[in-house]
C-alpha positions as a printed NumPy array, in Angstrom:
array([[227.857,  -8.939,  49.835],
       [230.264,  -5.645,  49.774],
       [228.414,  -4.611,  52.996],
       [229.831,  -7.922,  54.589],
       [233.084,  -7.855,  52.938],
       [233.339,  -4.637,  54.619],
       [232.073,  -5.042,  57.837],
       [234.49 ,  -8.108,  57.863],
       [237.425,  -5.913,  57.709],
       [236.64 ,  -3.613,  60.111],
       [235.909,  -5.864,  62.506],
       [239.712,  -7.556,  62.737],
       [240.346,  -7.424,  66.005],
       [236.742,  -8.141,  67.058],
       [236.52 , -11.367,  69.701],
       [235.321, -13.185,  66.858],
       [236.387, -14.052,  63.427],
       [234.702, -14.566,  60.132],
       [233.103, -17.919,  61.398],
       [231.472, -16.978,  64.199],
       [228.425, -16.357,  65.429],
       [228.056, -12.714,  65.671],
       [230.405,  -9.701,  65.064],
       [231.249,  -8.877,  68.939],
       [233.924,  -6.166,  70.281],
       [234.537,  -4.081,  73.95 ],
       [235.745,  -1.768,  72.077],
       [232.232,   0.94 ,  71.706],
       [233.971,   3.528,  69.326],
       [234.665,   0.079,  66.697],
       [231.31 ,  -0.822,  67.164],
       [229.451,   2.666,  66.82 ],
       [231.902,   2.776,  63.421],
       [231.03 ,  -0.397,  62.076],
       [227.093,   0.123,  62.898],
       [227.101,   3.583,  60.975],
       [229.184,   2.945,  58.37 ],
       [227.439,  -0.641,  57.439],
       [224.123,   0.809,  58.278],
       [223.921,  -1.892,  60.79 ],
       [221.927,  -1.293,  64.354],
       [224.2  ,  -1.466,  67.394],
       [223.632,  -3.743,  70.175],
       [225.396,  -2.11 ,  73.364],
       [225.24 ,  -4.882,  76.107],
       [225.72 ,  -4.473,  79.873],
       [226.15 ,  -7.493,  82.174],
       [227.447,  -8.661,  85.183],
       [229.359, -11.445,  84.106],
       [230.379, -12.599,  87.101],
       [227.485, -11.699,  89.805],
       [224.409, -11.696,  87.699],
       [222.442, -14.812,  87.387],
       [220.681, -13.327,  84.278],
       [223.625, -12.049,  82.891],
       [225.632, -15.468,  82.71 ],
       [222.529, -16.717,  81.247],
       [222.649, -14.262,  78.294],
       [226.413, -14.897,  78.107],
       [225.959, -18.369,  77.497],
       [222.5  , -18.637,  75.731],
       [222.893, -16.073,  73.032],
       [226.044, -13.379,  73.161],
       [228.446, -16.404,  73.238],
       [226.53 , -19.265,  71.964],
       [227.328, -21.562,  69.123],
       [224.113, -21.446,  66.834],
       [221.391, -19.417,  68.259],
       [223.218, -16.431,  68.125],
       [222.952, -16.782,  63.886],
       [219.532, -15.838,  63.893],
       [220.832, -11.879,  64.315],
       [224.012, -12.114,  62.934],
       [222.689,  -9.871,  59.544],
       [220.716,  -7.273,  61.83 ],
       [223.427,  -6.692,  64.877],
       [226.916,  -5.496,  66.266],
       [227.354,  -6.334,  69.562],
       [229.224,  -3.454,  71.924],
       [229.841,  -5.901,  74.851],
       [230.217,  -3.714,  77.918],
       [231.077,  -5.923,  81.359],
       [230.931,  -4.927,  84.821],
       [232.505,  -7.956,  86.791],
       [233.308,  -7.798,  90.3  ],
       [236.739,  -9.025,  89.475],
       [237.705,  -6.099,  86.912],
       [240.886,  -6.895,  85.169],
       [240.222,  -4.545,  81.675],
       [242.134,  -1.981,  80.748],
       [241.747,   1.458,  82.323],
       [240.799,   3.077,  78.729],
       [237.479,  -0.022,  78.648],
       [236.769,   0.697,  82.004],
       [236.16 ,   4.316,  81.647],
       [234.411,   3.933,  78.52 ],
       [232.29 ,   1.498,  80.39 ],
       [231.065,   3.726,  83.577],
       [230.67 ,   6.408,  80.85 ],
       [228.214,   4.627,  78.593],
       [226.154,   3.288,  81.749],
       [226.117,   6.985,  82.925],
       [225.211,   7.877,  79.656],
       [222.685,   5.276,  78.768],
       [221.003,   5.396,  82.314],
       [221.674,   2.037,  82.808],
       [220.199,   0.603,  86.217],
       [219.757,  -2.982,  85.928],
       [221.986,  -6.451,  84.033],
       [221.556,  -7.586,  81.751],
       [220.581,  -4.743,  79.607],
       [220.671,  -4.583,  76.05 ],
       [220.4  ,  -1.278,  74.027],
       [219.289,  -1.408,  70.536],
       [220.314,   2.004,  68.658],
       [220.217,   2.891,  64.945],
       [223.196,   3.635,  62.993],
       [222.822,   7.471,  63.612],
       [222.848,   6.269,  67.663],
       [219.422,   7.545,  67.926],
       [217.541,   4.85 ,  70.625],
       [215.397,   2.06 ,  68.833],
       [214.459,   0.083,  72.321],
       [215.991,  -1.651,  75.205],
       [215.744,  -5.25 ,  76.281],
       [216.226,  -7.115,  79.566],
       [216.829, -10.942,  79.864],
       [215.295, -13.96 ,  79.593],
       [212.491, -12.439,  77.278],
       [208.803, -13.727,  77.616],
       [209.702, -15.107,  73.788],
       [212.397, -16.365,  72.124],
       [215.313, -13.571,  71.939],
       [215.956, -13.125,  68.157],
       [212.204, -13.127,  67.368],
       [211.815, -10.419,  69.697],
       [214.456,  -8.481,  68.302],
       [213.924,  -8.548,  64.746],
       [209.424,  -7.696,  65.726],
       [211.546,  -4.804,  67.302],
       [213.345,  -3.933,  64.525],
       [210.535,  -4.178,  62.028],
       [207.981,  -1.83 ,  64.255],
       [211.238,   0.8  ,  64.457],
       [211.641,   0.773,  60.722],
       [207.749,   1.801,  59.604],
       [207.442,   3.723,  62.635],
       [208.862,   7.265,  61.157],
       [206.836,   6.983,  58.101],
       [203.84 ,   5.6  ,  59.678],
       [203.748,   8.215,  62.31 ],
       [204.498,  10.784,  59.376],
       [201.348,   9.648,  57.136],
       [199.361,   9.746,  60.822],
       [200.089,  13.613,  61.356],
       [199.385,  14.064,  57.519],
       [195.832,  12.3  ,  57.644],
       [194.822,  12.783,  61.046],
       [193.784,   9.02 ,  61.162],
       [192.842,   8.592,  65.187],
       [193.371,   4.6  ,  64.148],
       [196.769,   4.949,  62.748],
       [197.998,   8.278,  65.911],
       [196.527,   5.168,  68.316],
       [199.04 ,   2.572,  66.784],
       [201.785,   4.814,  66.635],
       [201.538,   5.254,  70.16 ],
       [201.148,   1.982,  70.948],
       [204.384,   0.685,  68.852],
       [206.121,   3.273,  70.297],
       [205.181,   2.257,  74.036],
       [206.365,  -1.168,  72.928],
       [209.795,   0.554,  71.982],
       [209.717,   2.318,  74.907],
       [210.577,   5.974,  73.015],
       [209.237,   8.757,  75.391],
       [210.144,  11.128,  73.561],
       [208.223,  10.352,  70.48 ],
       [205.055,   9.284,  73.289],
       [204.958,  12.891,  74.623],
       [204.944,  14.092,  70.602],
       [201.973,  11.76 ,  69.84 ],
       [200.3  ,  12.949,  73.068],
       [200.713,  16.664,  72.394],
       [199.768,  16.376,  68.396],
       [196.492,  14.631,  69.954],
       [195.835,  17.32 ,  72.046],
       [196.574,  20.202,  69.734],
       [194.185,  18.532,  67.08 ],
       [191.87 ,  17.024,  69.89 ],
       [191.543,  13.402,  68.386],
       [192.191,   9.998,  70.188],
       [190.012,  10.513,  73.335],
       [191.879,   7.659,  74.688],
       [195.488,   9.016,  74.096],
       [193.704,  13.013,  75.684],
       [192.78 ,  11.258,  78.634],
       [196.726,  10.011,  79.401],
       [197.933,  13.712,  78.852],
       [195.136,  14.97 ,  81.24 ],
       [195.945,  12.317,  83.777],
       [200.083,  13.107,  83.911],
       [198.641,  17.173,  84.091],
       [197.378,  16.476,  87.343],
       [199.562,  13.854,  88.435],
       [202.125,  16.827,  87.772],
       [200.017,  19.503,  90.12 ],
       [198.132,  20.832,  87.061],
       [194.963,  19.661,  87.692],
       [193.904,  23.868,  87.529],
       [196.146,  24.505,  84.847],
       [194.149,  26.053,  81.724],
       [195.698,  23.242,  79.42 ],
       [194.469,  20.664,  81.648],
       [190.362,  22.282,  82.586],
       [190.436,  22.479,  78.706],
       [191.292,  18.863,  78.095],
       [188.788,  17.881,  80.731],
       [186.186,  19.896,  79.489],
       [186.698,  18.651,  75.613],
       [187.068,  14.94 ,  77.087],
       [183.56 ,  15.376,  78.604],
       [182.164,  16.792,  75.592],
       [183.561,  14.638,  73.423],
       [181.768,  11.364,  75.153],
       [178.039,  13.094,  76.817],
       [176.611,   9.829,  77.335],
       [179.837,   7.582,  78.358],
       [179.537,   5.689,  75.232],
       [183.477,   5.631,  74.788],
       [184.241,   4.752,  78.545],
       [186.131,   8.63 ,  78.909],
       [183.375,   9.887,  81.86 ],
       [183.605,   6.54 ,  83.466],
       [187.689,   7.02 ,  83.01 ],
       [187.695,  10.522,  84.435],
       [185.337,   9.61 ,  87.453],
       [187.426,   6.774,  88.252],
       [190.48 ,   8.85 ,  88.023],
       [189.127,  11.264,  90.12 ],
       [188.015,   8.927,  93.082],
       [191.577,   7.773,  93.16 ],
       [193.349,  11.366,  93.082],
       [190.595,  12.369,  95.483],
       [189.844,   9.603,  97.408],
       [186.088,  10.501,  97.361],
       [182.673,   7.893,  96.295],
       [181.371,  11.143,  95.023],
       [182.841,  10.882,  91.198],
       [182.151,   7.031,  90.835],
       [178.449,   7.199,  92.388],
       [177.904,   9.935,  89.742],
       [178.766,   8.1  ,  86.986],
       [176.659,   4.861,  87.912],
       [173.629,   7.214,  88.654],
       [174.095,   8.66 ,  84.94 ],
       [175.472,   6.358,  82.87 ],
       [175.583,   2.864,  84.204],
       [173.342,   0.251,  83.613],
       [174.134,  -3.498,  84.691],
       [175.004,  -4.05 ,  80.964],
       [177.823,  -2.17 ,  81.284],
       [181.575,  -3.9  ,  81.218],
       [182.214,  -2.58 ,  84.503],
       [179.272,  -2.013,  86.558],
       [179.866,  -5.081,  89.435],
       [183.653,  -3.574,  88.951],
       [182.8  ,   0.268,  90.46 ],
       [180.328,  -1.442,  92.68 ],
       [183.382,  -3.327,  93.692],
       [185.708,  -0.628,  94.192],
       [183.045,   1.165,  96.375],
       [182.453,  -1.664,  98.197],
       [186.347,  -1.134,  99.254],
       [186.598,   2.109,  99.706],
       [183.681,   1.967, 102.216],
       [184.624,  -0.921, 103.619],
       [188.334,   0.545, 104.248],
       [186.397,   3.593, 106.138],
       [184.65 ,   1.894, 108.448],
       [181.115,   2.308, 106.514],
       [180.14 ,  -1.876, 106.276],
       [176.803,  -0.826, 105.417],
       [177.209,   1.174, 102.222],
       [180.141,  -1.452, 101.759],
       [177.713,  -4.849, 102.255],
       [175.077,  -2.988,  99.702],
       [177.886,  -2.03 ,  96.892],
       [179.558,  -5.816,  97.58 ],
       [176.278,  -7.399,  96.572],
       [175.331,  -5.172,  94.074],
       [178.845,  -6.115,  92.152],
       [178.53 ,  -9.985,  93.   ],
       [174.801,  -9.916,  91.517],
       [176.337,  -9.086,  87.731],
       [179.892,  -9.785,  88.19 ],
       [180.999, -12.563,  85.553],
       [181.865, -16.029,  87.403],
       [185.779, -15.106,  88.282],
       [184.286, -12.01 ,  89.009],
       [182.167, -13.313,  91.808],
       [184.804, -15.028,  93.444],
       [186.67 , -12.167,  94.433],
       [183.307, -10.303,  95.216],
       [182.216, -13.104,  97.958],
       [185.994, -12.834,  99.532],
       [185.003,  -8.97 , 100.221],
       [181.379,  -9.742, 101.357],
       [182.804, -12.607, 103.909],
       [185.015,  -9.943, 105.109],
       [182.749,  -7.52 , 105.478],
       [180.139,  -9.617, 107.244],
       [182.939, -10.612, 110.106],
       [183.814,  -7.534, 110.602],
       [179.746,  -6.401, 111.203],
       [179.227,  -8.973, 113.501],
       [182.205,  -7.939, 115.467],
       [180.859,  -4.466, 115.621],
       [177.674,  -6.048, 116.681],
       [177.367,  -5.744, 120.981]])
């Protein structure tokens, strides 16, 4: 209740009273104060109030709505930071504004920026959400508040489940920074195949592919999975027919590994089926194409006879 009492006062001057909805001020520096002294997360949001369709919707759905905007009024200050076309601020709210979306890398409106009371990112939100905004915010807010600890007790134990959820929550969150930590601690300990095989891939999408750091990985990662059991060879050869452009890698793989059992046997048929079929080669592409529609699942199939139609027309073209 003191928290409250508190945050009350400070916010005096916000755009809304004690009644309202939610605690909501242009004013960044009141927010940030409020959000660190109450221990309160900060909301920073950018619209368009005036030009963006998605922005007015935001406006009026949640930021300025009656009721709905309840549901967060315990978890968030709002920093409500406007770029309309017809700009009548002050000059002091206008330069704070260009300097937080310079700051903030802000690209797109709406945008809403979630960061702790320290200012240190939690996640960033567009609008309309796939579910309902507050619910989506609070999930959020929960998977930022275990995170630290969880990813602490993950690098303490070595758990390849618990490194794997990390990185996934933290995807969700969208915190690179703490992504390229989980990647690296997986590579200098050489668990999570899964989470190896992303750090090889941005090696060579960076021009590393003959970097020491990256023939290591690739050599562990095809160690670590001799008989394709975990999907990493099929991974890699896949990877490599699409830096490489070459059937060589994926015809490998099905040779050694593949059975029609496998998940995605009709799907490397498929893609070889394409990759012929874009070079000119109908042949090898007719043979793949009905290789993959012979074991594809039903959907499957579908999109497997599409390719074989076209591949037949375009043989009987070729035909004198």
């Amino acid at each position: 209740m003191k928290k409250w009492i508190c945050l009350l006062t400070l916010c005096g001057s916000l755009l809304y009273g004690q009644e309202a909805s939610l605690f909501i001020t242009e004013d960044y520096q009141k927010a940030e104060r409020v959000a660190r002294e109450n221990g309160i997360t900060l909301a920073v949001v950018f619209t368009g109030s005036d030009w963006s369709t998605d922005s007015k919707a935001f406006l009026s759905e949640w930021l300025f709505h009656k009721d709905r905007g309840k549901a967060l009024r315990h978890d968030l200050v709002f920093a409500w930071v406007d770029f309309p076309e017809l700009n009548t601020k002050d000059a002091h709210l206008v330069e704070q504004d260009f300097r937080l979306k310079e700051q903030l890398h802000i690209t797109c409106f709406p945008t809403i920026v979630l960061l702790d009371p320290s200012g240190e990112e939690i996640t960033r939100l567009g609008y309309p959400t796939e579910e309902d905004f507050a619910v989506l915010v609070k999930e959020r807010l929960f998977i930022y508040e275990h995170l630290a600890d969880k990813w602490a007790l993950a690098k303490e134990t070595q758990s390849e489940q618990l490194i794997t959820t990390c990185y996934n929550e933290a995807q969700t969150l969208g915190l690179a920074p703490l992504l390229e930590e989980i990647v690296a601690f997986a590579s200098d300990k050489r668990v999570c195949p899964e989470l190896l095989f992303k750090r090889y891939v941005t090696l060579v999408n960076e021009g590393n592919r003959n970097h020491p750091d990256a023939k290591q990985l690739r050599h562990y990662l095809l160690k670590s999975d001799p008989h394709n059991e975990k999907g990493i060879r099929e991974k890699i050869a896949l990877f490599d027919f699409q830096e490489q452009r070459n059937a060589f890698p994926l015809e490998t793989v099905l040779k050694q590994f593949c059975s029609h059992e496998s998940e995605n046997f009709w799907r490397i048929h498929l893609v070889l089926s394409e990759h012929f079929f874009e070079n000119g080669k109908s042949e090898e592409a007719l043979e793949h194409a009905q290789e993959s529609y012979r074991y594809a699942p039903p959907l499957g199939k579908e999109v497997v006879s599409h390719l074989i139609k076209r591949i037949s027309m375009t043989s009987h073209g070729e035909s004198p």
